[in-house]
C-alpha positions in Angstrom: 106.6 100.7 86.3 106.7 101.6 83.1 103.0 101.4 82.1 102.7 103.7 85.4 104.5 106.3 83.8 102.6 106.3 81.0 99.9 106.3 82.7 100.7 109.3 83.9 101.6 111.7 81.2 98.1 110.6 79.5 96.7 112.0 82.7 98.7 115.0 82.1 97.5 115.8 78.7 93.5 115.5 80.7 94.4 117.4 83.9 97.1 120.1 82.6 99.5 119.4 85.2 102.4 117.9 86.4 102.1 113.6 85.4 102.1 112.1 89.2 104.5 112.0 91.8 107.2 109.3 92.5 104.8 106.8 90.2 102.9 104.3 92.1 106.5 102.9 93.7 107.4 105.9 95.0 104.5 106.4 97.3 104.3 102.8 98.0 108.0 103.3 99.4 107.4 106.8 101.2 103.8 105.5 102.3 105.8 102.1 103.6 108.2 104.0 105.6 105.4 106.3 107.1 103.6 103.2 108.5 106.5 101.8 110.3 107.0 105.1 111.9 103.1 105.0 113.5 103.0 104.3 117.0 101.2 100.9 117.5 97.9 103.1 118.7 98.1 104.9 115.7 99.1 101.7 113.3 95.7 100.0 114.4 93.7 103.4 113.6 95.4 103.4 110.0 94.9 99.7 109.6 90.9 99.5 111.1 90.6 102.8 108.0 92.2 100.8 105.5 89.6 97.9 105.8 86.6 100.1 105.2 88.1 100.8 101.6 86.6 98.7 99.5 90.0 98.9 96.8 92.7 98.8 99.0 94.2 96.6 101.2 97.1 98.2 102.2 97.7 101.7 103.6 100.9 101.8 100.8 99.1 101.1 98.0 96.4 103.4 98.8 98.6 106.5 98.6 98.4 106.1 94.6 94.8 106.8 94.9 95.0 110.5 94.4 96.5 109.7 90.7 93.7 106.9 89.8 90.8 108.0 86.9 89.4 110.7 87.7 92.2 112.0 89.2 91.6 113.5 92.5 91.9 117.4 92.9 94.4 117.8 90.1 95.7 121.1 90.9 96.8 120.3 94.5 99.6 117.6 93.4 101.9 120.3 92.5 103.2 123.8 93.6 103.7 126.3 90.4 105.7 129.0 91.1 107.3 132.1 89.1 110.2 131.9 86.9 111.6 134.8 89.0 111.2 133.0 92.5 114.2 131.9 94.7 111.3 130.1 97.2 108.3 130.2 98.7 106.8 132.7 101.3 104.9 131.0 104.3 101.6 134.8 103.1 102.0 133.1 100.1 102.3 129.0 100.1 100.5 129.0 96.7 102.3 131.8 94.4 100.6 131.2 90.9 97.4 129.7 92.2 95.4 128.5 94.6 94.9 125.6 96.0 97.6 123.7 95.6 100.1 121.3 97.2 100.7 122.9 100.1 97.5 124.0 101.1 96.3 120.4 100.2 98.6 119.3 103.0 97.5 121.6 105.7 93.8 121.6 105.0 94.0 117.8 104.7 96.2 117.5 108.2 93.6 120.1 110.0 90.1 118.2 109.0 91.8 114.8 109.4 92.6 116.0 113.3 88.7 117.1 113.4 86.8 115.1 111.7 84.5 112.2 113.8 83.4 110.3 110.6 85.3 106.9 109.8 84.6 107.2 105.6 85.8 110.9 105.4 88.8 109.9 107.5 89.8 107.3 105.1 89.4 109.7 102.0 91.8 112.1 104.1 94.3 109.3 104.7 94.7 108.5 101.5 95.0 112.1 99.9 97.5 113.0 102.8 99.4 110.2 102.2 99.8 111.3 98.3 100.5 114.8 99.1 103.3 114.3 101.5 104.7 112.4 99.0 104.4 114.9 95.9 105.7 117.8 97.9 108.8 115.7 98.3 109.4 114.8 94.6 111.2 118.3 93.2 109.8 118.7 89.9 106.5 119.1 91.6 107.6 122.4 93.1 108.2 123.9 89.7 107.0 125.9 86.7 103.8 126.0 84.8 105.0 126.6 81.3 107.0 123.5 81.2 104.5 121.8 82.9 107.1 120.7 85.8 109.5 119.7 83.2 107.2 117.5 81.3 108.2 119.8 78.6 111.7 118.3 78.6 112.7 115.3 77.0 114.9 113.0 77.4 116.9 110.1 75.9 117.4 106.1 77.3 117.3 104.7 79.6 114.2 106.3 80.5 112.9 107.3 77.1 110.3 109.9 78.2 111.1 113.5 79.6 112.8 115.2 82.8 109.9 114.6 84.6 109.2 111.0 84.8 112.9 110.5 85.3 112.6 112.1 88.8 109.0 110.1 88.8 110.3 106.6 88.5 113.2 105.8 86.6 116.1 107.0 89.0 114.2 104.9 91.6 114.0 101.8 89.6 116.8 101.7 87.9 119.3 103.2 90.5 117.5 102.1 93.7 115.2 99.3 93.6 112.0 98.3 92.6 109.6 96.1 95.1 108.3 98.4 97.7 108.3 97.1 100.7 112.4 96.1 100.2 113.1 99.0 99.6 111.5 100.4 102.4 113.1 98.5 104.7 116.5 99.5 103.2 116.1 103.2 103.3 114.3 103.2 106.9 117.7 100.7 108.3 119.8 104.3 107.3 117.6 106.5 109.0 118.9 107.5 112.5 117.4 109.1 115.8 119.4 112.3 114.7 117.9 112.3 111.0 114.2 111.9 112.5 114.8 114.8 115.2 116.6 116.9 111.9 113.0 116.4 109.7 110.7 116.4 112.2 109.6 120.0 113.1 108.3 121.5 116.9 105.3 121.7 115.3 104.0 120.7 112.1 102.2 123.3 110.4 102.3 125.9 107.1 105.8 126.7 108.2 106.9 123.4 108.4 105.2 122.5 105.3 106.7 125.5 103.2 109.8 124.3 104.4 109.2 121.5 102.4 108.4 122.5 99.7 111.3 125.1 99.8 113.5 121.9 99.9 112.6 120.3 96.7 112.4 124.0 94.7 116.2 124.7 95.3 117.2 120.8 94.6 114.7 121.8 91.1 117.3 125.0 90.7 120.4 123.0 91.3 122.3 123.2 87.9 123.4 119.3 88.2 119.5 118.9 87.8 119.5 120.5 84.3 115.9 121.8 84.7 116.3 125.5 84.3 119.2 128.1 83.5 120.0 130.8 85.6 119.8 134.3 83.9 119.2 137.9 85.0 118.1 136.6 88.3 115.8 134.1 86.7 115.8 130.5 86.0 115.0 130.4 82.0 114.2 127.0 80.3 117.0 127.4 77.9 119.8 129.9 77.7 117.7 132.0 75.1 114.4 131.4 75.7 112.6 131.6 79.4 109.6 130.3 79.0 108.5 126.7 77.2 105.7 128.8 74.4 103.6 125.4 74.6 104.3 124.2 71.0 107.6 123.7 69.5 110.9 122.0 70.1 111.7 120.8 73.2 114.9 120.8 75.1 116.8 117.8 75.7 118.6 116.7 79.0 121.0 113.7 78.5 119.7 111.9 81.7 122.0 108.6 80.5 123.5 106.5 83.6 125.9 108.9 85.2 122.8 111.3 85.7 120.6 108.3 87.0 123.6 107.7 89.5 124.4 111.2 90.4 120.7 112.0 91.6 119.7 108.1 93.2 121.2 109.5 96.5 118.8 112.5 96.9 116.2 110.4 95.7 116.7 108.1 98.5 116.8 111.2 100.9 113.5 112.7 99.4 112.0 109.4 100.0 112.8 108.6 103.5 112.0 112.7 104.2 108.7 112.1 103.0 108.3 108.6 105.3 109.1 110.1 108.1 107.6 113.5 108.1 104.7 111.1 106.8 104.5 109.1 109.6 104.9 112.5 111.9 101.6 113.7 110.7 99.8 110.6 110.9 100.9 110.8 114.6 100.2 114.0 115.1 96.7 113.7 113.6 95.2 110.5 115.2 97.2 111.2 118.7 94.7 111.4 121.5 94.3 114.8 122.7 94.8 114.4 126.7 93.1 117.3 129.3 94.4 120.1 130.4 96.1 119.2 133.0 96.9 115.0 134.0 97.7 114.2 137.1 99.4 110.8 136.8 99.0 109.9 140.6 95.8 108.6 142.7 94.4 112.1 144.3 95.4 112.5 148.5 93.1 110.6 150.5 91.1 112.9 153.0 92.9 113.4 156.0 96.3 113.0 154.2 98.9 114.6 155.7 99.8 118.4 153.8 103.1 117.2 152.1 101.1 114.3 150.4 99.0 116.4 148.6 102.1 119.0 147.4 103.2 116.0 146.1 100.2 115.1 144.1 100.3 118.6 142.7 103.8 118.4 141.7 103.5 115.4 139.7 100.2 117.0 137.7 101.7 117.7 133.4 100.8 120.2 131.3 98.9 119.6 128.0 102.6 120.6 126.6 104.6 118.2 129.3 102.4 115.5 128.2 102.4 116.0 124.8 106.4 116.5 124.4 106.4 112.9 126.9 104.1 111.1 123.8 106.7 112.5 121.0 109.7 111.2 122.6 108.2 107.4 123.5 107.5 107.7 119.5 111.1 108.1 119.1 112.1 105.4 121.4 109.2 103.7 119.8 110.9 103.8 116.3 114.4 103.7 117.6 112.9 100.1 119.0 111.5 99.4 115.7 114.4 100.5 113.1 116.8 98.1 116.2 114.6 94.8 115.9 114.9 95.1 112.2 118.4 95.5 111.9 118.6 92.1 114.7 116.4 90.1 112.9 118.8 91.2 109.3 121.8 90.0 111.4 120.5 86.8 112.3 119.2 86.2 109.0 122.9 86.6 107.4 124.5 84.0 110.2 121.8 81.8 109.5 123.6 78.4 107.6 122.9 77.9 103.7 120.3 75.0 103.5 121.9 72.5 102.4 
């Protein structure tokens, strides 16, 4: 995990951005939880994509793709916004400049609806499956002078800056640190009522905003240590507002109380991210059904007058049907998180071998 890390602020220094999101376990756990949430029509479609790539095996790992050498499309990992902003504006989803994280997300979600060809729907997997991940992690909806608080250091036991410690070190340290475990763990806690919560009408630059919104004010909380509040600002220090690039640094004492304090966002972000994930993937590879579908054989001819008012009664709207696919998705995952939490129960009545 460590070497991940690492790995990351050395991309920094090439990129000039924020080091990468959640680390490789991060988006392994997120990208985890997105994949139990498919529908088993959409499962196959992300599973038939993942064994055209000729790196990955698994749709989790491929989500760290986006912060392999080269990195892909540096500036869209992160959100950079004004010292003086309080959030972001839905005319404005990219305040500093453009592109970046979330219109990497909505560009992404639109072509991977449209597009016909297998290879470019696998390169759109992958990058959507980083991004819904980054916008999730707060220090990537941040500032640019501190470089998402990469320009704040830290002391053990994560021994790097403020940055990495919301990357990777609260998560292994505080939460786990095998992916697919954890997974499992944070999906058992998520209910029908959390999914219906996360999941918008309709997924698109409002929704996604929203987001973002989300991990800016958990970035502003004071608990968080990464900025100050003054004269309607949030300043990197009480007397100085902006990182100048060279210099000292400030220092946050992220010891084990602050690991501890922050694990339980964490493990919100992350199973936020799954889910909404696994929304998108639905909504994306979902078959688009006519107009109008009538779901019983048409009258024979000669059928008496109230046979056919009833075959025109049962006909659905695009909207009717689509609202009818979304809820067997819930019951779908309700299904899911139920046979999971059976097959647990039986494991822990099952006698010690002897």
């Amino acid at each position: 995990m460590r070497s991940c890390v690492y790995s990351g602020l050395l991309l920094l220094l090439a990129s000039g951005g924020p080091a990468m999101a959640w680390g490789d376990l991060g988006h392994e756990v997120v990208c985890e939880i997105a994949f139990k949430e498919l529908t088993p029509q959409v499962r196959n479609k992300v599973t038939s994509l993942i064994h055209l790539d000729p790196e990955f095996r698994r749709f989790a790992k491929s989500c760290t793709w986006p912060d392999g050498e080269p990195r892909i499309r540096p500036s869209e990992h992160y959100v950079n916004v004004p010292r003086s902003a309080k959030k972001l504006e839905i005319s404005t989803p990219c305040p500093v400049a453009a592109p970046c994280l979330v219109t990497a997300i909505d560009n992404d979600m639109r072509d991977l609806a449209l597009s016909p060809d297998e290879s470019d729907q696998l390169r759109l997997l992958k990058s959507l499956g980083h991004w819904v991940g980054d916008i999730h992690q707060p220090l990537h909806v941040s500032f640019e002078d501190d470089r998402g608080a990469n320009k704040i250091d830290v002391d053990a036991p994560c021994d790097s800056n403020l940055h990495s410690v919301w990357d990777g070190c609260i998560l292994s340290k505080k939460i786990g640190q095998r992916a697919n475990e954890i997974a499992i763990e944070l999906r058992a806690e998520i209910t029908q009522q959390d999914r219906d919560q996360w999941i918008p009408g309709k997924i698109n630059m409002g929704a996604i905003v929203g987001w973002a919104n989300e991990s800016f004010a958990i970035a502003l909380d004071p608990n968080v240590q990464y900025c100050v509040q003054k004269q309607g600002e949030c300043w990197y220090t009480p007397n100085q507002k902006t990182y100048p690039g060279t210099g000292p640094k400030k220092k946050v004492d992220a010891n084990d109380a602050y690991l501890s304090l922050h694990a339980p966002t964490v493990r919100k972000q992350l199973k936020m991210a799954g889910v909404r994930l696994g929304a998108v993937l639905n909504a994306a590879f979902a078959p688009a059904p006519p107009t109008d579908i009538a779901l019983v054989p048409a009258p024979r001819a000669g059928a008496p007058a109230v046979d056919r008012e009833r075959a025109q009664m049962v006909a659905v709207s695009n909207e009717q049907w689509q609202a009818l696919l979304i809820r067997l998705d819930r019951l779908t995952g309700a299904l899911q998180t139920l046979t999971e939490e059976l097959r647990h129960s039986r494991a822990d009545r099952q006698p010690p071998r002897q």
